[in-house]
LUMVEX-883878 format. One record per atom (N, C-alpha, C): atom name; chain; residue number from 1; y negated, x, z. Coordinates in nm, 4 decimals. Layout:
REM LUMVEX-883878
   atom   mol   seq      north       east         up
     CA     A   NUM          Y          X          Z
...
***
This chain:
REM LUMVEX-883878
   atom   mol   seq      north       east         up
      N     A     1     2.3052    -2.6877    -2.7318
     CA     A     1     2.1901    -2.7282    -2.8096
      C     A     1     2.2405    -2.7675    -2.9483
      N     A     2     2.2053    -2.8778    -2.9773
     CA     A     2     2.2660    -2.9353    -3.0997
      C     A     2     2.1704    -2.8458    -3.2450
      N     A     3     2.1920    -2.9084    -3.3474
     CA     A     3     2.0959    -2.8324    -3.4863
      C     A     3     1.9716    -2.8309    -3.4890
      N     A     4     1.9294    -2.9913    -3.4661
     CA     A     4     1.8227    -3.0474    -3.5053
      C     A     4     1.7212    -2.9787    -3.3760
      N     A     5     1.7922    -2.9840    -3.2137
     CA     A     5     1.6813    -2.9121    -3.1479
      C     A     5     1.6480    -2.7870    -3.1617
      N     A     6     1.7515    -2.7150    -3.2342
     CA     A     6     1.7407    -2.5759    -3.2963
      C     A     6     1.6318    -2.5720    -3.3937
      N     A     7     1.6355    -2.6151    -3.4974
     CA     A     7     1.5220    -2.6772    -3.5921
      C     A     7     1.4088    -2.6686    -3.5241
      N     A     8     1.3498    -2.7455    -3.4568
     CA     A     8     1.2471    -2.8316    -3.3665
      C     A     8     1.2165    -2.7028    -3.3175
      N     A     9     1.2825    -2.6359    -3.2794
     CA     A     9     1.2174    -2.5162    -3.1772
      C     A     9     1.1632    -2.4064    -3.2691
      N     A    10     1.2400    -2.3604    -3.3853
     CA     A    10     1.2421    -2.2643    -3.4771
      C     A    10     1.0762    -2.2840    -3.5183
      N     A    11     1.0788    -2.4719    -3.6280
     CA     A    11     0.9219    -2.4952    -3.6654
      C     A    11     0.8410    -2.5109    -3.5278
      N     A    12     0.8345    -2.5060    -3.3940
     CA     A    12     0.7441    -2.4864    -3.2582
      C     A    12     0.7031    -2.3607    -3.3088
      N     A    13     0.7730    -2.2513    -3.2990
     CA     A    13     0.7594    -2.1287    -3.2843
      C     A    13     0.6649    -2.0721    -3.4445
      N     A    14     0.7121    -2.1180    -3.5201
     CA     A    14     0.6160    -2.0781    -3.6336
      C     A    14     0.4749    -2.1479    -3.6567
      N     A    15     0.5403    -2.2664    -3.6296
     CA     A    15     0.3537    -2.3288    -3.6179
      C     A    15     0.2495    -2.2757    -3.5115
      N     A    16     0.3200    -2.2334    -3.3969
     CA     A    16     0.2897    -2.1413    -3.2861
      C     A    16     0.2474    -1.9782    -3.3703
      N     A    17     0.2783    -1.9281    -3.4060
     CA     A    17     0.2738    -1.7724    -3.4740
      C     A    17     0.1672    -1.8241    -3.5608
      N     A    18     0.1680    -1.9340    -3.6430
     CA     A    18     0.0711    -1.9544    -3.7804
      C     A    18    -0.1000    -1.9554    -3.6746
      N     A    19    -0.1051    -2.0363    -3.5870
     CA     A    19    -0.2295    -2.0840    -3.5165
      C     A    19    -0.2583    -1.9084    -3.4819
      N     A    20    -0.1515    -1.8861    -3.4360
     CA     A    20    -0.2075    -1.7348    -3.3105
      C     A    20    -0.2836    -1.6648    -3.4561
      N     A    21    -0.1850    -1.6538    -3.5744
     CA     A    21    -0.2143    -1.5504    -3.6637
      C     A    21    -0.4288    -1.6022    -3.7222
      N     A    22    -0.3929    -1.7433    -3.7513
     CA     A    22    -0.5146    -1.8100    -3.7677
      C     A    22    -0.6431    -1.7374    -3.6958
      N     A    23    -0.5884    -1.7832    -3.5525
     CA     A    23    -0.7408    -1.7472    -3.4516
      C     A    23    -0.7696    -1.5690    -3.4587
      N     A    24    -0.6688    -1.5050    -3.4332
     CA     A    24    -0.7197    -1.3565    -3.4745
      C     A    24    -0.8019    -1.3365    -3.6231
      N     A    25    -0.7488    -1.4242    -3.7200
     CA     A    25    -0.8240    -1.4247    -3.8673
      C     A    25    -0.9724    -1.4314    -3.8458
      N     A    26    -0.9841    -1.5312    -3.7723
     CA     A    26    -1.0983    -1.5657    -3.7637
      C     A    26    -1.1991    -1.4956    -3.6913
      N     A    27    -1.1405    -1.3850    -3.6102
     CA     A    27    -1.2204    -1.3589    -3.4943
      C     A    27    -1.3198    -1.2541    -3.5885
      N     A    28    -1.4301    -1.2542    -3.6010
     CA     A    28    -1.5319    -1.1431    -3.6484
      C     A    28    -1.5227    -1.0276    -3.5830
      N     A    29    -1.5360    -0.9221    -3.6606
     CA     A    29    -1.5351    -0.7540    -3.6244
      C     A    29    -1.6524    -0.7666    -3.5482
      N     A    30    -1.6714    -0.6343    -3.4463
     CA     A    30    -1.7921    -0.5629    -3.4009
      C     A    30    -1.8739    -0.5416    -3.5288
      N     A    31    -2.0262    -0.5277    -3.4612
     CA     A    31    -2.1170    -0.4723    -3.5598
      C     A    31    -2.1492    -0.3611    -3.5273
      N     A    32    -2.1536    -0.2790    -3.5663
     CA     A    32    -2.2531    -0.1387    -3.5142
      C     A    32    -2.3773    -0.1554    -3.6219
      N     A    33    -2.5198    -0.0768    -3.5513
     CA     A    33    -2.6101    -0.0307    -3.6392
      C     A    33    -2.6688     0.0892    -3.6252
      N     A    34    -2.6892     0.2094    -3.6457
     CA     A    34    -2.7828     0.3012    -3.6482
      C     A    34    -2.9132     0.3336    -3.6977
      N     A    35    -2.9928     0.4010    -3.5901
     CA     A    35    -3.1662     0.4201    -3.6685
      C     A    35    -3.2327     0.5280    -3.5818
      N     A    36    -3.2652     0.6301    -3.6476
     CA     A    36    -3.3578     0.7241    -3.5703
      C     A    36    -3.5379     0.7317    -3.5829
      N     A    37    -3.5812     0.7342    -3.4181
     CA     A    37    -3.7093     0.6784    -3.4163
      C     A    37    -3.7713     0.8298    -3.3527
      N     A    38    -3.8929     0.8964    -3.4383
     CA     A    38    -3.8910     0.8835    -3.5383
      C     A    38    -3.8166     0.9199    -3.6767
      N     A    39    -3.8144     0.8764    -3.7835
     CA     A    39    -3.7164     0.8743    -3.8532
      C     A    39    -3.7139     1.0080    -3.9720
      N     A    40    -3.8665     1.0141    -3.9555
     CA     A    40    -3.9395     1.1799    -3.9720
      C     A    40    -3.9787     1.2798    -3.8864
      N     A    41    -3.9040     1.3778    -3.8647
     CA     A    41    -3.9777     1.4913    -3.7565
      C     A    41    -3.9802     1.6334    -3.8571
      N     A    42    -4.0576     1.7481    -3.8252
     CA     A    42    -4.0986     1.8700    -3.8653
      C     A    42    -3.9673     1.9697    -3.8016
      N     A    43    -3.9419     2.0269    -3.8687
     CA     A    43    -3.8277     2.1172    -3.8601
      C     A    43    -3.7961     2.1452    -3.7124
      N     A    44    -3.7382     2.1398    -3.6612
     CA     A    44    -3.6906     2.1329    -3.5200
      C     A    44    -3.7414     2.0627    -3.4101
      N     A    45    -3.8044     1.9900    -3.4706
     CA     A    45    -3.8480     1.8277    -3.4024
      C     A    45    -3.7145     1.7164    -3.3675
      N     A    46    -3.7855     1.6695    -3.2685
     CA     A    46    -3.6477     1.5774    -3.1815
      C     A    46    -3.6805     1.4310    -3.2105
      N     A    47    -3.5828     1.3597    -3.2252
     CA     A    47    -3.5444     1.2662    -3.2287
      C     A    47    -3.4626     1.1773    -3.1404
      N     A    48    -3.4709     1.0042    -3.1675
     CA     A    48    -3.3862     0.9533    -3.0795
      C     A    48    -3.3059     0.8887    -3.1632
      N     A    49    -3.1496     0.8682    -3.1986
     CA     A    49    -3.1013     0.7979    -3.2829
      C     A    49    -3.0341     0.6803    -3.1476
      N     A    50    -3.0508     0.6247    -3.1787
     CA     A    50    -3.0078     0.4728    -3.1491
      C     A    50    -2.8977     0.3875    -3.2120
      N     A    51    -2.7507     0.3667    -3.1324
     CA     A    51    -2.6595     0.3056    -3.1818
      C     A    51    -2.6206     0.1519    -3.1020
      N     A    52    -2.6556     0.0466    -3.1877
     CA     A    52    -2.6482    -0.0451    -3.0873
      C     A    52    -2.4731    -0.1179    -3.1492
      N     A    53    -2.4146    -0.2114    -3.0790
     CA     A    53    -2.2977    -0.2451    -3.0888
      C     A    53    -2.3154    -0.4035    -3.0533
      N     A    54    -2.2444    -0.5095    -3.1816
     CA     A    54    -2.2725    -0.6284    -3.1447
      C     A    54    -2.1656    -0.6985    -3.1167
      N     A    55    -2.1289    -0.8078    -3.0099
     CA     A    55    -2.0001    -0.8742    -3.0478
      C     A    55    -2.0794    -1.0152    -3.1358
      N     A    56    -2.0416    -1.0384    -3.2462
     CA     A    56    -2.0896    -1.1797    -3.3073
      C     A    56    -1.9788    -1.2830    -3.2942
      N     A    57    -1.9187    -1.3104    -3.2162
     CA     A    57    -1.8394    -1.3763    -3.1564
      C     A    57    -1.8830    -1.4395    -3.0376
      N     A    58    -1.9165    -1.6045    -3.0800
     CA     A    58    -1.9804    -1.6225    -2.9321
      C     A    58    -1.8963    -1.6692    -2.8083
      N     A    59    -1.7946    -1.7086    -2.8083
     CA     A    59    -1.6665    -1.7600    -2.7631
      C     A    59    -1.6103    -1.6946    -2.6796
      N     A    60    -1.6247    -1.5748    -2.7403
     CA     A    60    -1.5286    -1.4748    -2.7560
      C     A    60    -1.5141    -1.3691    -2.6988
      N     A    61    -1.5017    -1.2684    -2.5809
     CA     A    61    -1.5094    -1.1783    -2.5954
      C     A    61    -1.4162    -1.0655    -2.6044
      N     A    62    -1.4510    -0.9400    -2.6435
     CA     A    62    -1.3950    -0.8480    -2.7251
      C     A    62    -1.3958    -0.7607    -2.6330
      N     A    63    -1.2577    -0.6826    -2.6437
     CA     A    63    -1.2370    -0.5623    -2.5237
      C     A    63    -1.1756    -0.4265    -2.6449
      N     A    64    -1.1715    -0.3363    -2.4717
     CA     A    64    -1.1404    -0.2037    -2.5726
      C     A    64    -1.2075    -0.1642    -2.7128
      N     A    65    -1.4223    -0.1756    -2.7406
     CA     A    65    -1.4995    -0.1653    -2.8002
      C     A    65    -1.5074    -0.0352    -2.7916
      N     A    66    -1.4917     0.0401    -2.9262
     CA     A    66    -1.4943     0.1525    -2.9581
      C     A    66    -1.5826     0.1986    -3.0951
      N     A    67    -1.6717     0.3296    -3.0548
     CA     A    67    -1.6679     0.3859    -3.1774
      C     A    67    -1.6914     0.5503    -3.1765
      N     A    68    -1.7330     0.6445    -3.2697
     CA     A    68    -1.7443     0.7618    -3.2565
      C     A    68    -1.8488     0.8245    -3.3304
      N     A    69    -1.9493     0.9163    -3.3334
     CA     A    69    -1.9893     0.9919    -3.4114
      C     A    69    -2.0502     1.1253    -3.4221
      N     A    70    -2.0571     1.2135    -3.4998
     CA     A    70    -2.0638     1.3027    -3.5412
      C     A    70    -2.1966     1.3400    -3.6576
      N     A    71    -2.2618     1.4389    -3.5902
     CA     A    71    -2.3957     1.4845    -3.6369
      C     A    71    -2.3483     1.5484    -3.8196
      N     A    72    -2.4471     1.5727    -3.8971
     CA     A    72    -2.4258     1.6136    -4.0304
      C     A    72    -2.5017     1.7578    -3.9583
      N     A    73    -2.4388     1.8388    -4.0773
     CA     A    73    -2.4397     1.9730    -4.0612
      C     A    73    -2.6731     1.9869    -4.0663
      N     A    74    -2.7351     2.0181    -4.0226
     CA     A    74    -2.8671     1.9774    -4.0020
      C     A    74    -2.9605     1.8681    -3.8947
      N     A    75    -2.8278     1.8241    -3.8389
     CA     A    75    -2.8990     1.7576    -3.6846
      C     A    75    -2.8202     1.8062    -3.5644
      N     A    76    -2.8869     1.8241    -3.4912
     CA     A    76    -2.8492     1.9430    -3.3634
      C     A    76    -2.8113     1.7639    -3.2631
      N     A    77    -2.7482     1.7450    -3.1795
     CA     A    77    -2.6713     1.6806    -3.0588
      C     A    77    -2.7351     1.7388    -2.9137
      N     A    78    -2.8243     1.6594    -2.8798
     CA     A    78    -2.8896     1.7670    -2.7287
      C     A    78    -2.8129     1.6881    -2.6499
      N     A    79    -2.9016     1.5561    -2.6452
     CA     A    79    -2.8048     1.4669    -2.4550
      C     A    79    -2.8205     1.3302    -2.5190
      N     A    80    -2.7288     1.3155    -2.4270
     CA     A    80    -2.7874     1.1441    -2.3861
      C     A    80    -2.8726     1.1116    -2.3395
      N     A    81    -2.9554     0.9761    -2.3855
     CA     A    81    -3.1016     0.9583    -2.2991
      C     A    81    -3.0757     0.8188    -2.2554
      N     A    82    -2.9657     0.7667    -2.2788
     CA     A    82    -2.9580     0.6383    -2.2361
      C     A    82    -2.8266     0.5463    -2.2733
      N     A    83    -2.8243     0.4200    -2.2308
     CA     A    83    -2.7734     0.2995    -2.3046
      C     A    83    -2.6663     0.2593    -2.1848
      N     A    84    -2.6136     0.1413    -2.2937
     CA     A    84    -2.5442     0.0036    -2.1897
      C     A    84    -2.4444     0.0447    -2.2037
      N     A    85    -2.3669     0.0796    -2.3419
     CA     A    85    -2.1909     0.0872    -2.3598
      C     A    85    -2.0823     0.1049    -2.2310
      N     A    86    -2.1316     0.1931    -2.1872
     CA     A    86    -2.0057     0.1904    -2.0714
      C     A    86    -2.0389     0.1823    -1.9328
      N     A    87    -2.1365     0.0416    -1.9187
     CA     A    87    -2.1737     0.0552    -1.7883
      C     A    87    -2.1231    -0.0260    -1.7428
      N     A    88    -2.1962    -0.1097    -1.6259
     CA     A    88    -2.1176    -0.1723    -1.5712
      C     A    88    -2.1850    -0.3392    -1.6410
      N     A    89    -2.2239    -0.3771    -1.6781
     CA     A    89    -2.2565    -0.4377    -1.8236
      C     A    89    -2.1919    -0.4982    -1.8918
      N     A    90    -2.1079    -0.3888    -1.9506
     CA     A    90    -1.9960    -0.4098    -2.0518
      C     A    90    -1.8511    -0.4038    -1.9683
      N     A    91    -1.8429    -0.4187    -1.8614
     CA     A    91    -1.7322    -0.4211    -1.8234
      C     A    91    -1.6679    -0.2641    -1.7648
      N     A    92    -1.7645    -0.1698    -1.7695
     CA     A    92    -1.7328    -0.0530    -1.7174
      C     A    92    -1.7131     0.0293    -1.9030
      N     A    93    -1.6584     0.1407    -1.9093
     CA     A    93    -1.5814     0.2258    -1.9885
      C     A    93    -1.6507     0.4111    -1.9792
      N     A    94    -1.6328     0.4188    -2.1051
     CA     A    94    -1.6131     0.5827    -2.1467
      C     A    94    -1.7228     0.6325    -2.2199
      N     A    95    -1.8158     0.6906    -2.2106
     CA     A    95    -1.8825     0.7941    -2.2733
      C     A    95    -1.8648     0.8961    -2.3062
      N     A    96    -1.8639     1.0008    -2.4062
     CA     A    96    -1.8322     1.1129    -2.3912
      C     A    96    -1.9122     1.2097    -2.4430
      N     A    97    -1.9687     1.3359    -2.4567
     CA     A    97    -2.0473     1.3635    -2.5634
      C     A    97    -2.0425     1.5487    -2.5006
      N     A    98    -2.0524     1.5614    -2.6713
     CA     A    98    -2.0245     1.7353    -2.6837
      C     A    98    -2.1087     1.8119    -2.7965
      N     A    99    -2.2622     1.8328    -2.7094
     CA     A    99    -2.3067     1.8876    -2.8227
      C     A    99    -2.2994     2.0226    -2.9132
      N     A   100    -2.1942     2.0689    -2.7979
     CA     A   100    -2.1509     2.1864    -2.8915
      C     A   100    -2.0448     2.1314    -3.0197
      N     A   101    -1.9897     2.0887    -3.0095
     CA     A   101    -1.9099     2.0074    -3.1494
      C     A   101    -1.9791     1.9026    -3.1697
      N     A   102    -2.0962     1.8540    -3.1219
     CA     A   102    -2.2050     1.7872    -3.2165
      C     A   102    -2.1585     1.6360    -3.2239
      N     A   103    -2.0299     1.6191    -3.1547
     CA     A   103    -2.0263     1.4794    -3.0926
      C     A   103    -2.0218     1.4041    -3.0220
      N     A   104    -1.9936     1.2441    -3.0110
     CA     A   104    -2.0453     1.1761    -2.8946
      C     A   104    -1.9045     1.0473    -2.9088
      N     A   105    -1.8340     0.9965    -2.8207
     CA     A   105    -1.8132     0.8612    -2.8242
      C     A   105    -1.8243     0.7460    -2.7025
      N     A   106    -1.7852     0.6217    -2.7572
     CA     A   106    -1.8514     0.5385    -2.6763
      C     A   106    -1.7214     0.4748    -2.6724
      N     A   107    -1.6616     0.3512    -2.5226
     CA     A   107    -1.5968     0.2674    -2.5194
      C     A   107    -1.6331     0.1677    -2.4055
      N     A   108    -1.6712     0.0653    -2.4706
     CA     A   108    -1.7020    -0.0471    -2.3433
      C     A   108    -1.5881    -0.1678    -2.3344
      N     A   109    -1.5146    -0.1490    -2.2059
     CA     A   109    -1.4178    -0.2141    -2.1562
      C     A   109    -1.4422    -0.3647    -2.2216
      N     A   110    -1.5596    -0.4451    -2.1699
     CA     A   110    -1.5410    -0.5889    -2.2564
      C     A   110    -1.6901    -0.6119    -2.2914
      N     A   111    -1.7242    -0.6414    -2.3703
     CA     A   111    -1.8453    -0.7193    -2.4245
      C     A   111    -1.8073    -0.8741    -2.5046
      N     A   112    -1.9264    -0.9098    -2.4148
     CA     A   112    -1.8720    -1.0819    -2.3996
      C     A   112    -1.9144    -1.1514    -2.5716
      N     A   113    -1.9263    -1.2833    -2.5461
     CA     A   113    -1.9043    -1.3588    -2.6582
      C     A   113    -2.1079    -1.3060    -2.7127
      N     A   114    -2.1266    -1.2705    -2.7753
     CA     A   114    -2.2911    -1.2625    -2.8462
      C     A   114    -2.3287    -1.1216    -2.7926
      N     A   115    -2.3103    -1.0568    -2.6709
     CA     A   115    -2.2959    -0.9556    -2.6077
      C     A   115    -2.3924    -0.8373    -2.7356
      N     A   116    -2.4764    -0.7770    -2.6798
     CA     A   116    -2.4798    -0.6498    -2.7886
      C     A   116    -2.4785    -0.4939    -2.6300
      N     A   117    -2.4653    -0.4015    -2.6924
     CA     A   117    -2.5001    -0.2726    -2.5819
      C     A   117    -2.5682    -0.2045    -2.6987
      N     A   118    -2.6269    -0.0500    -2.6332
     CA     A   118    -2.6785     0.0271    -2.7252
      C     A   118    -2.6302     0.2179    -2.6508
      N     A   119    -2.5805     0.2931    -2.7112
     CA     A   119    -2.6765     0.4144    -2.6602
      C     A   119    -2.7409     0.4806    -2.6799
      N     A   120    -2.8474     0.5781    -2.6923
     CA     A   120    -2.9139     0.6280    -2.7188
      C     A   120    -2.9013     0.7737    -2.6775
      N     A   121    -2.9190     0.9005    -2.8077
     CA     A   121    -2.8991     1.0220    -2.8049
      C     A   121    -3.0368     1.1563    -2.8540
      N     A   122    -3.0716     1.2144    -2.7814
     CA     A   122    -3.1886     1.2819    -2.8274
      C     A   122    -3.1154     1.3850    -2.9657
      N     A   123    -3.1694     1.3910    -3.0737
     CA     A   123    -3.1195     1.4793    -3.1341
      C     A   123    -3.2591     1.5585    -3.1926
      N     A   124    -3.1992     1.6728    -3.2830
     CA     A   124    -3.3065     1.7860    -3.3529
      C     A   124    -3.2773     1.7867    -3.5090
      N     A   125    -3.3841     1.7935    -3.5992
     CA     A   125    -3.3673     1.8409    -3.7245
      C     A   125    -3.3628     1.9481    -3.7328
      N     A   126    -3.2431     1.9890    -3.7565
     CA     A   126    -3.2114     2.2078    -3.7694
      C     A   126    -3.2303     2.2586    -3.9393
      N     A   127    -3.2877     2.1896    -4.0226
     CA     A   127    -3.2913     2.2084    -4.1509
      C     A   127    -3.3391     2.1128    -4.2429
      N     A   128    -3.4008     2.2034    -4.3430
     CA     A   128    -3.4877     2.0462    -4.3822
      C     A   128    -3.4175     1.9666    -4.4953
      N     A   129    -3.4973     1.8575    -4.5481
     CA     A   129    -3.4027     1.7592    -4.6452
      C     A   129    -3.3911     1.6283    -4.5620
      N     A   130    -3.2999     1.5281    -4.5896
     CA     A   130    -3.2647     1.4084    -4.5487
      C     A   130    -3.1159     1.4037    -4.5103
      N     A   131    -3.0585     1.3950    -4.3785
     CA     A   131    -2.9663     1.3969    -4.3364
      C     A   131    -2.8918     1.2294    -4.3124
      N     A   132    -2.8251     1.2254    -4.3973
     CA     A   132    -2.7458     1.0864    -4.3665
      C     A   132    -2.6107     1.1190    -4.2442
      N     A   133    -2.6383     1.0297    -4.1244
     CA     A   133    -2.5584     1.0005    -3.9876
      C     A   133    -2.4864     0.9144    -4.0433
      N     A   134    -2.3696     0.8768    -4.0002
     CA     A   134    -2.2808     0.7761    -4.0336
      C     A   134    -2.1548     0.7908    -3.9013
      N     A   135    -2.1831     0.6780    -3.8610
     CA     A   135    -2.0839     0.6375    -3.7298
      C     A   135    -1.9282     0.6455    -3.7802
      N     A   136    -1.8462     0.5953    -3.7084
     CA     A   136    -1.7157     0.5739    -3.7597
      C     A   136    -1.6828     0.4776    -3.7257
      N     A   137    -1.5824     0.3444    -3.7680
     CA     A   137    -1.5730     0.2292    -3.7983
      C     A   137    -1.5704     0.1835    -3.6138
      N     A   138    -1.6322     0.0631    -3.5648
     CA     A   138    -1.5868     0.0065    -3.4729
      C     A   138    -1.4969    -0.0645    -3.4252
      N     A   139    -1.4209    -0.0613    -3.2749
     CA     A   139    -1.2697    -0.1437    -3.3048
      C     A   139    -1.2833    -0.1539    -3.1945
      N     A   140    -1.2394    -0.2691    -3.1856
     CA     A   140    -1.1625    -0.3601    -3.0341
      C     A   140    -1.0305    -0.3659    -3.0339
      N     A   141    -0.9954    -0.4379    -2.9416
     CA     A   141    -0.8714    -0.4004    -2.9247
      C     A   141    -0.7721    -0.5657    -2.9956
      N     A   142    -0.8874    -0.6590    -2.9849
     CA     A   142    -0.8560    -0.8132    -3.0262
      C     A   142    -0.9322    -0.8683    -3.0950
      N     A   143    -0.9836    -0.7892    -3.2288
     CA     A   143    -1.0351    -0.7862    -3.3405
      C     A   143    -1.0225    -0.7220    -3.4484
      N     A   144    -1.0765    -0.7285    -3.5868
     CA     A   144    -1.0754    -0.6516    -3.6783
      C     A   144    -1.1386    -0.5400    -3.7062
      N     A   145    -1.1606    -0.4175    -3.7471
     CA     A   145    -1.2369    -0.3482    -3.7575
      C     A   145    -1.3576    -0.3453    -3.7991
      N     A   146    -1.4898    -0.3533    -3.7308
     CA     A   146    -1.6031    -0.3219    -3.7919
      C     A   146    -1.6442    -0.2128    -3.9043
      N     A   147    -1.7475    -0.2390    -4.0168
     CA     A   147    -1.7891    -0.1667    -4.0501
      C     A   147    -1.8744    -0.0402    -4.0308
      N     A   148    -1.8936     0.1200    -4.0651
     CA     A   148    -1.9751     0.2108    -3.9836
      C     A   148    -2.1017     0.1742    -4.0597
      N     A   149    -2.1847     0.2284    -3.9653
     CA     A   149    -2.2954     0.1996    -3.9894
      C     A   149    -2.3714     0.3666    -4.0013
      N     A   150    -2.5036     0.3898    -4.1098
     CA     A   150    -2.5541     0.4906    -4.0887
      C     A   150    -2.7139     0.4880    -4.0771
      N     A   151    -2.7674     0.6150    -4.0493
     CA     A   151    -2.9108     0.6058    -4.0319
      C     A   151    -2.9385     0.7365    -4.0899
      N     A   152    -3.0501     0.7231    -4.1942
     CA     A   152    -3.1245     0.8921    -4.2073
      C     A   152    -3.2325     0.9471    -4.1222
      N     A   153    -3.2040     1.0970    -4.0947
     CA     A   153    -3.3184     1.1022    -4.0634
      C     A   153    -3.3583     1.2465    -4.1506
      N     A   154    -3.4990     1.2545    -4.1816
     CA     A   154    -3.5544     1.3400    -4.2873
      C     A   154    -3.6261     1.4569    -4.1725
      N     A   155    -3.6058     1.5604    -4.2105
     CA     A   155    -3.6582     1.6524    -4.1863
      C     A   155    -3.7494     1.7001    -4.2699
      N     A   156    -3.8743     1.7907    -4.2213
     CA     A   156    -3.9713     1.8457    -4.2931
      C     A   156    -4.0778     1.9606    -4.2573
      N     A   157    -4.0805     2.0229    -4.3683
     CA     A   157    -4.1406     2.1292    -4.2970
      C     A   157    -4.3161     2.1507    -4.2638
      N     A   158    -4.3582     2.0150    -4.3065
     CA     A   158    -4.4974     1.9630    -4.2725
      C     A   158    -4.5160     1.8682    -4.2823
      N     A   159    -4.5726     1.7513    -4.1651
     CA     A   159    -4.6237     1.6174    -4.2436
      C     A   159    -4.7815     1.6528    -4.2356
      N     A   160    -4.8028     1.5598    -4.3870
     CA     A   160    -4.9449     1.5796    -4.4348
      C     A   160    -5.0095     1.5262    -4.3515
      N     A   161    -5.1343     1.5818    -4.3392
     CA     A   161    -5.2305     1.4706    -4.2446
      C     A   161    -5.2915     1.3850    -4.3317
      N     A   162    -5.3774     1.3144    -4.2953
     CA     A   162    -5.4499     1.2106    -4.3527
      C     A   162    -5.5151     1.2450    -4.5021
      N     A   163    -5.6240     1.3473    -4.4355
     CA     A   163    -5.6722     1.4165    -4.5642
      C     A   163    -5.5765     1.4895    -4.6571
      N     A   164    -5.4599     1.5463    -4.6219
     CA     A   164    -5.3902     1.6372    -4.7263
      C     A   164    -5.3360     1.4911    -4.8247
      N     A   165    -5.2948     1.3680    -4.7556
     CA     A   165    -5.2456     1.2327    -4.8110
      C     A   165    -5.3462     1.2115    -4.9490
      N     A   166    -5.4535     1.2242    -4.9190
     CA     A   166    -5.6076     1.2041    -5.0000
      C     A   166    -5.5848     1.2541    -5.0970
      N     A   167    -5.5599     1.3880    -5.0376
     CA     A   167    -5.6040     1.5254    -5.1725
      C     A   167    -5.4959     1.4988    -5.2458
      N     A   168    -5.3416     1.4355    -5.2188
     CA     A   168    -5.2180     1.4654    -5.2877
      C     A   168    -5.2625     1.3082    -5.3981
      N     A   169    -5.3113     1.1957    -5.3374
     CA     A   169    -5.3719     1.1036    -5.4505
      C     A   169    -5.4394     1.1165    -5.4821
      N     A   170    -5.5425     1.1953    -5.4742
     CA     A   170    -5.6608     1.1998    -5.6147
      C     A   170    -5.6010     1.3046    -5.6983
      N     A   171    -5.5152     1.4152    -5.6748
     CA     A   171    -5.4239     1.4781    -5.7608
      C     A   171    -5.3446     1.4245    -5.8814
      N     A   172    -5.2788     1.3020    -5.8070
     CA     A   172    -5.1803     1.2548    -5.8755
      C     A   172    -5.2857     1.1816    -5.9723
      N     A   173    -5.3742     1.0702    -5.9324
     CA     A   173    -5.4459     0.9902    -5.9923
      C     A   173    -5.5313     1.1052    -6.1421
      N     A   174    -5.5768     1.2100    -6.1021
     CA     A   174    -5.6522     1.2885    -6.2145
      C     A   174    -5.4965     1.3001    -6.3094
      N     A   175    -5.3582     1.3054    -6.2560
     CA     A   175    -5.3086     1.3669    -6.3408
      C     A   175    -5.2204     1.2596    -6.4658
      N     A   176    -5.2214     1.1282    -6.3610
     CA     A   176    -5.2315     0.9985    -6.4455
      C     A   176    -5.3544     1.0068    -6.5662
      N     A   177    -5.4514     0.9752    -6.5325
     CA     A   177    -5.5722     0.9651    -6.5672
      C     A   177    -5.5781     1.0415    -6.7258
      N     A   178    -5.5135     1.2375    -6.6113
     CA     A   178    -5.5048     1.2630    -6.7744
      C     A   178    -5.3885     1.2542    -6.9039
      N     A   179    -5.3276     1.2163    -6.8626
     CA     A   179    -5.2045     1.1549    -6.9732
      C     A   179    -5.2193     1.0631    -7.0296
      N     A   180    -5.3055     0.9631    -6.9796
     CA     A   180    -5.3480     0.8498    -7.0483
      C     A   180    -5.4378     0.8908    -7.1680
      N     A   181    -5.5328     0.9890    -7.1307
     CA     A   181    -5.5870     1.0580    -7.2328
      C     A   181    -5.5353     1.1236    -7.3280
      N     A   182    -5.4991     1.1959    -7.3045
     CA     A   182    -5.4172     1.2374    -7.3854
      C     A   182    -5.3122     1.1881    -7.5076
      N     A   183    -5.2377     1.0487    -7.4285
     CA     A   183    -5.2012     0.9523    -7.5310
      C     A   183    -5.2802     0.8530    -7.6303
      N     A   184    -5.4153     0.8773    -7.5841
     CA     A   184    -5.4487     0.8114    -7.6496
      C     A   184    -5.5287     0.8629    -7.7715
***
């Protein structure tokens, strides 16, 4: 092999590496989103949090889709009640879930080009306040990493009814009412 086909092959091979490096650039991460419905329950009231997973890649599809998560110290992990991630759907994969360590993960073998799955987990408010969930980043295996996504859900130790709603605004309103007076 003389220089010049040496050459010739060397710039093949890098203009070759530059394109490959290109099209992975380009390829968009998974999306994840989280949301618990309802998003208010009374102290040991159940919930459904809902994690759906997008490929925004329409071309494209994305394998070895992964993510993981883990309850905050105040939401209890009962079961699974559902979803697509590792069915046969997505190409088959892995579910896993442990509500005694209060977690769950998901892996769907391929989700195609626009593709979304979801699963769905019954959980409990074990304490009151507002509990922020937060997934852990999503990853394929021939993409970039997605961002995590989170969802609150509020616990409480009463929701008002209609009338207590009433009584808490004409409260507030007398107590507007009287400051205005007062300033003036």
């Amino acid at each position: 092999m003389n220089q010049r086909s040496s050459r010739l092959i060397v710039t093949a091979v890098l203009i070759s590496a530059s394109f490959a490096g290109t099209a992975f650039a380009q390829t968009a991460p998974p999306v994840v989103t989280k949301s618990f419905n309802p998003a208010v329950v009374l102290l040991n009231g159940d919930s459904i949090a809902t994690i759906s997973v997008t490929n925004p890649n329409v071309a494209l599809a994305l394998t070895n889709v992964q993510f993981s998560d883990i309850m905050p110290a105040g939401i209890d992990l009962i079961t699974q009640t559902g979803g697509t991630c590792s069915t046969l759907a997505t190409g088959g994969g892995m579910f896993s879930i442990n509500p005694g360590t209060e977690t769950f993960s998901s892996t769907s073998s391929v989700l195609a080009g626009g593709q979304s799955c979801t699963i769905t987990v019954r959980v409990r408010g074990t304490a009151i306040g507002a509990h922020v969930n937060t997934t852990s980043q999503v990853t394929s295996s021939n993409a970039p990493p997605g961002a995590a996504a989170s969802g609150t859900l509020t616990v409480v130790s009463d929701i008002p009814t209609f009338s207590q709603w009433i009584l808490m605004t004409l409260a507030a309103a007398f107590v507007v009412t009287a400051l205005i007076r007062l300033q003036a």
